[in-house]
C-alpha positions in Angstrom: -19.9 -1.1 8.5 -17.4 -0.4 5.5 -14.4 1.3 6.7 -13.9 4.3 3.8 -10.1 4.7 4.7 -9.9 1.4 2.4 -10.8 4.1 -0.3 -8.7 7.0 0.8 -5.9 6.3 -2.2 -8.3 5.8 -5.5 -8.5 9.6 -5.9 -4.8 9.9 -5.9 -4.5 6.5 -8.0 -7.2 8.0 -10.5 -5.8 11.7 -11.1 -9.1 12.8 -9.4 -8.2 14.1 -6.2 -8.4 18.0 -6.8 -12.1 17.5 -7.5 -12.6 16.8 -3.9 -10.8 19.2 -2.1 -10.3 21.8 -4.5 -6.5 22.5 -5.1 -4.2 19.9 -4.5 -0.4 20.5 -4.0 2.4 19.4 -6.3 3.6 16.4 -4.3 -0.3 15.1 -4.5 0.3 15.9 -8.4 3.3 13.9 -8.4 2.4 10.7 -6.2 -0.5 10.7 -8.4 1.5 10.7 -11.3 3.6 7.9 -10.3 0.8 5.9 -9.1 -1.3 6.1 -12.8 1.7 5.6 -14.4 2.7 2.2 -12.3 -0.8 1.1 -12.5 -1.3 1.9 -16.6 2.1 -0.2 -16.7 0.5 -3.1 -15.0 -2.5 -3.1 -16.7 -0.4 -2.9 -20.1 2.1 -6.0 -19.4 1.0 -8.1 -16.0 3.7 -10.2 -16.6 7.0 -7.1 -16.2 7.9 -5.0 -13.7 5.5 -2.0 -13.8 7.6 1.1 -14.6 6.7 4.7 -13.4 6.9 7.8 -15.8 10.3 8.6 -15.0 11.5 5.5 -15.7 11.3 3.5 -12.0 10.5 0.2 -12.0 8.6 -1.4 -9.5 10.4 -5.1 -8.5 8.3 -8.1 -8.0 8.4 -8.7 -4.3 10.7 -11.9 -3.2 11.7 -13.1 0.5 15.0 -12.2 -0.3 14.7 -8.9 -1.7 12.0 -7.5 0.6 11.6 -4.6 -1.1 8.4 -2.3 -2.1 7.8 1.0 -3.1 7.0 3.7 -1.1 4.8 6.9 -2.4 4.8 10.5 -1.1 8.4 11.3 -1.1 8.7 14.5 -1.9 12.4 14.6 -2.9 11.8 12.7 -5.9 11.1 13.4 -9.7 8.3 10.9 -9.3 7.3 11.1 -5.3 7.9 7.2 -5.3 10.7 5.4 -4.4 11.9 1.2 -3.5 13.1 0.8 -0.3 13.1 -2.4 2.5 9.8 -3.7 3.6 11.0 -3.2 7.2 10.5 0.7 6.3 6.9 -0.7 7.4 7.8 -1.5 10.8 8.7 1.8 11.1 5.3 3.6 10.5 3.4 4.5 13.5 0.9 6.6 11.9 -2.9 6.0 12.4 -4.7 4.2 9.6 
């Protein structure tokens, strides 16, 4: 059995996410944002940092920096933000 919750992001990562539940609300709009923008950066040069559309750039992940991004924040210009990957350990939410 395939486990849709896999899935659950490509709406926001594709800017199609209102055609599912109708309205979406601006920090949906924004992590979107951030998320095509990061991924369009990518896609453009694999071999930099991919940078968001406010100008965010999203490290390579080392062993000694430890550090990823983290999406939905809605006190941000582009709801995305870097912070430690022990922010992880932190999450108790249900997946």
């Amino acid at each position: 059995m395939t486990d849709l919750r896999l899935t659950a992001e490509l709406p926001i990562v594709f800017g199609t996410h209102h055609l599912f539940r109708g309205n979406s609300t601006e920090l949906e709009w924004q992590t979107s944002f951030a998320m095509e923008a990061f991924w369009v950066s990518f896609a453009s040069n694999p071999l930099a940092d991919p940078v968001d559309h406010v100008g965010l750039t999203w490290p390579k992940y080392t062993a000694a920096g430890r550090e990823m991004v983290v999406f939905g924040n809605a006190s941000l210009p582009s709801a995305a933000s870097i912070a430690p990957a022990s922010i992880a350990d932190y999450y108790t939410g249900s997946c």
